[in-house]
N, C-alpha and C positions, 0 to 999 in steps of 0.2 A: 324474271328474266333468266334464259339460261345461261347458264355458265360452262366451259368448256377449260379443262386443263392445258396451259400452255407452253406444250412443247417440256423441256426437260427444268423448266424455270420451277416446278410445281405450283406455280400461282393460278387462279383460275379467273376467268377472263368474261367478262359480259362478253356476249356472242354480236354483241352491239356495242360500237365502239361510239365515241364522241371526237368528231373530227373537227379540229380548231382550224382548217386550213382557210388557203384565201380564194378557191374554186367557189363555195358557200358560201364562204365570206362573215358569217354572223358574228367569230372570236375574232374579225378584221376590222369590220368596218361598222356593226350592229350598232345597237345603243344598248350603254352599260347596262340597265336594266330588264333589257330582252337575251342580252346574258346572262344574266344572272337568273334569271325565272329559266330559263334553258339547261343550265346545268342544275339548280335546286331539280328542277322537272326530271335529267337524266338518274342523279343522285337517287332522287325517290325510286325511282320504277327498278331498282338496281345496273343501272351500266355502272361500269368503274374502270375503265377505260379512256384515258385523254389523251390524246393524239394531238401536239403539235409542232414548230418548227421556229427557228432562226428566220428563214426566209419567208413565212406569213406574215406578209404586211411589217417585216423590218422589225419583227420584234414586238410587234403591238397585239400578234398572238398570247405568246407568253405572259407579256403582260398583263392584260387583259382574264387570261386562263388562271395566271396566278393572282389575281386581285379577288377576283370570284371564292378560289380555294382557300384562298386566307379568311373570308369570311364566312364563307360555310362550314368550313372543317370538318368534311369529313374524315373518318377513320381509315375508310378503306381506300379512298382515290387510286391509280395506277398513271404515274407520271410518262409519257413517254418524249423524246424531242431528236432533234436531229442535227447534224453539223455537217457541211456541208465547205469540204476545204477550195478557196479561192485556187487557180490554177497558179498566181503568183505566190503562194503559199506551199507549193509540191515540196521546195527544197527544207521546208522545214516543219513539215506534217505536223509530228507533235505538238512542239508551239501552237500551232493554231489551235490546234483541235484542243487545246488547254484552255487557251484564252475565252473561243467562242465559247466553252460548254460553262467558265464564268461567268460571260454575259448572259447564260441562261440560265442558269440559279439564283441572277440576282434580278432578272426580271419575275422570274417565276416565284421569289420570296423562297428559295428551297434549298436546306443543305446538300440536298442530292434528289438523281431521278432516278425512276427504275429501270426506266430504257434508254441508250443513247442511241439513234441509228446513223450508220453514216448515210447522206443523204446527197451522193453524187453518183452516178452512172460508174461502172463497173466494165471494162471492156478486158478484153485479153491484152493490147499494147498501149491501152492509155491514150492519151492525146486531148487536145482542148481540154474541155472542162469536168472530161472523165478521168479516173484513177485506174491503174494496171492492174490485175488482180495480184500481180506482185507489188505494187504499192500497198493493196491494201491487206494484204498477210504478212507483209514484212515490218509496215512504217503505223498502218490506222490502228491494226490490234492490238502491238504491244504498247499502242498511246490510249487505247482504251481501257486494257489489261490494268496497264497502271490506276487510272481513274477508279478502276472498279475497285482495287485493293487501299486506294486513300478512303472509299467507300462514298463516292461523290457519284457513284452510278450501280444500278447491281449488275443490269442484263447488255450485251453487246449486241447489236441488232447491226441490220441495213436495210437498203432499200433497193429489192433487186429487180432495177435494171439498167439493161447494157447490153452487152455480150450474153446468149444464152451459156455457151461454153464457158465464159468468164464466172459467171453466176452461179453454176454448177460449182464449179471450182471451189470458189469463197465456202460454198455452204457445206459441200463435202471435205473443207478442211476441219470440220467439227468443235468452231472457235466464237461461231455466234451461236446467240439464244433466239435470237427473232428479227425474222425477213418478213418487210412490206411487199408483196406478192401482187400483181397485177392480175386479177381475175373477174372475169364479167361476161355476161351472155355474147359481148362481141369476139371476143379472145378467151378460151374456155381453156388452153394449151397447155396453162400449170398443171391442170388433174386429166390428159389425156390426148391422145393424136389428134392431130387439123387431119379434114380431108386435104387430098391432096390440092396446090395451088391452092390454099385458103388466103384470103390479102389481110395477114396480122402475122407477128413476131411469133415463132414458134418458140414457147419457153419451155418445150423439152419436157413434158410431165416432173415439172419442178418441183409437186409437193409428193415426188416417189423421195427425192433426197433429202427435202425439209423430216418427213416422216422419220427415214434412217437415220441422220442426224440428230434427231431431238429437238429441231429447232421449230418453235411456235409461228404462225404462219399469220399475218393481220392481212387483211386481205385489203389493196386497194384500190383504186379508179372501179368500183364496183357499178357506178353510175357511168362510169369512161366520161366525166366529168361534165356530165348533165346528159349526155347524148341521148342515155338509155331512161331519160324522161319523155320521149318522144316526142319534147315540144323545143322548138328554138326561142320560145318566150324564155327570158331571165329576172330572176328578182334584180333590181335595183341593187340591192345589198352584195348580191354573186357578182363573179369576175367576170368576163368576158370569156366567150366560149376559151377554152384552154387548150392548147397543141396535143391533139392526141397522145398515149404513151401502149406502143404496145399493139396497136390496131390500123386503125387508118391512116394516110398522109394528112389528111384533115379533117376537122372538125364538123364540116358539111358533110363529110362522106359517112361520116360515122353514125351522124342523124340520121341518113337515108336508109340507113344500114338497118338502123336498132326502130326505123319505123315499118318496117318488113318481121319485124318480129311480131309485131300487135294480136298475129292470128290468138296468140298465149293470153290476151284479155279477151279477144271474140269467144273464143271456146269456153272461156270461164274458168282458168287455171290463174287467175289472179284481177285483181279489180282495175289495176293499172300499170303500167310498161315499167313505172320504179318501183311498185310493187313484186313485181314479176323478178325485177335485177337483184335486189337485194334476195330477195328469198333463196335466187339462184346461187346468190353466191355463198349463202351459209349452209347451202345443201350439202358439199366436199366433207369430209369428217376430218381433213387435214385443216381446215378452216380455225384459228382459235377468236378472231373477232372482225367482225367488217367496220371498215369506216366508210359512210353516208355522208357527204359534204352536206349542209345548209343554209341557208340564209334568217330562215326565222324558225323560230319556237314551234310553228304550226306543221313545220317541213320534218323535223324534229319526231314531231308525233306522228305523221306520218311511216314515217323509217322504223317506231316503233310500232305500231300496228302491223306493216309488214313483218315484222321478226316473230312477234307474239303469233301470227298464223304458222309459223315452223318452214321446215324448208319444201321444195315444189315435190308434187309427189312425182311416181317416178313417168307416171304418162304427160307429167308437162315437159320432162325432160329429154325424151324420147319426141314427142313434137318438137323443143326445141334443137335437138338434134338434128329433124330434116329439116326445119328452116335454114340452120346456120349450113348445111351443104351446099343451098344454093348458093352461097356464097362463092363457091368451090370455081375457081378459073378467074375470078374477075380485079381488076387493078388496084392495087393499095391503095 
């Protein structure tokens, strides 16, 4: 498995992440045993990367992520999790973000994790159940700063989105290690210009300021949360399609979208449409791991076979190029 230096952390990174989320569902709702053969399985092939959250399934992520790790014990694992402050918690940031990130070391069985990310929308004024970017350089860092110096966390992360100018902001204040990054054949924006009128969130070649920053770049919705599977079948185990982030107004629109792309399997630049997304998305050298949602073990190998193929050469890329223009003019 290759590994990629990430960001100014010095740590290095399976380029293949293991995503505990509840899009896949497998660290939600699997049966313990089909997790456990799933991370032995990731363990072996070298990922070392575990991606999950408070909000997967209430906590049964964690659990579930850390019941696995206690019995395999590996050496190297790479923790990561997220906290995500209630908007009736605004007036007392710290606090929360205290409390939640206990709930998650005592689910996870850990004295500390390597990444905490905050895991709320980032706007320029804040509002509902987003943070202001002055919330979160004034109130999230120095409550994460702290954490990091009790030694209950090493790396400060987020997960950026919101506001592209807000987002901006945060990363160019040179105060996190690692942003969760929204990048996929539908929304390519982080590493370079939409045509014009393209129908997705322009995030500003975002990994021009991850790069100057230092900060390690995870790349996520890399499937845009099954879309860029090019099938509306679901495992049983997966969520229901999931509200786009970053692309479409919906979920249907995004299939229609990512099944206009197919030419990239007709031509022979990859054997299938999640083959094609994933590969895409570790192509970026700003890239330091992707998360794959899944369901089962089998989906798992899957996402590693795409990655073990390397990233798309550069004439799938340039095909996918003039695919994604046609997009150019038409409704979100």
């Amino acid at each position: 498995m290759e590994t990629r230096v990430f960001g100014r952390t010095g740590m290095k990174l399976s380029v293949l992440g293991f995503g505990c989320g509840s899009v896949g569902g497998l660290m939600v709702r699997g049966e313990p045993n089909e997790q456990e053969r799933a991370i032995a399985r990731a363990l072996e092939v070298g990922v070392n990367y575990f991606d999950t959250a408070v909000q997967y399934g209430n906590g049964e992520s964690e659990k579930n992520l850390g019941r696995v790790l206690k019995k395999l014990k590996p050496i190297n694992a790479v923790v990561g999790t997220k906290v995500r402050v209630a908007p009736g918690d605004f007036g007392r940031i710290a606090d929360a973000i205290n409390q939640s990130l206990e709930g998650s070391l005592g689910r996870l069985g850990m004295e500390r994790v390597d990444i905490l990310h905050l895991h709320n929308e980032v706007t320029v004024a804040g509002g509902g159940e987003a943070l202001s970017v002055k919330q979160v350089l004034q109130d999230v860092v120095p409550a994460f700063d702290r954490l990091r110096r009790q030694g209950k966390i090493r790396f400060l992360g987020l997960t950026a989105i919101g506001d592209t100018a807000a987002l901006g902001e945060a990363i160019d204040a040179r105060v996190f290690d690692s942003a969760q990054v929204v990048y996929n054949m539908l929304n390519p924006s982080a590493a370079g210009p939409l045509p014009a009128n393209y129908p997705a969130q322009d995030y500003g070649r975002l990994f021009d300021r991850t790069k100057a920053a230092g900060v390690g770049v995870v790349g996520i919705r890399v499937l845009a949360g099954g879309a860029l599977s090019g099938t509306a079948e679901r495992h049983p185990t997966a969520s229901p399609p999931p509200l786009p982030i970053g692309s479409a107004q919906s979920y249907d629109a995004d299939l229609k979208r990512a099944r206009r792309l197919m030419p990239l399997v007709r031509d022979g630049f990859a054997a299938s449409l999640a083959e094609a997304a994933a590969r895409f998305a570790m192509s970026h050298p700003a890239m330091g791991t992707i998360l794959v949602g899944m369901a089962t073990l089998g989906q798992f190998d899957e996402a590693l076979d795409a990655v073990l193929k390397g990233p798309l050469p550069k004439a799938a890329l340039d095909r996918l190029a003039s695919l994604q223009r046609s997009f150019a003019g038409e409704a979100r």
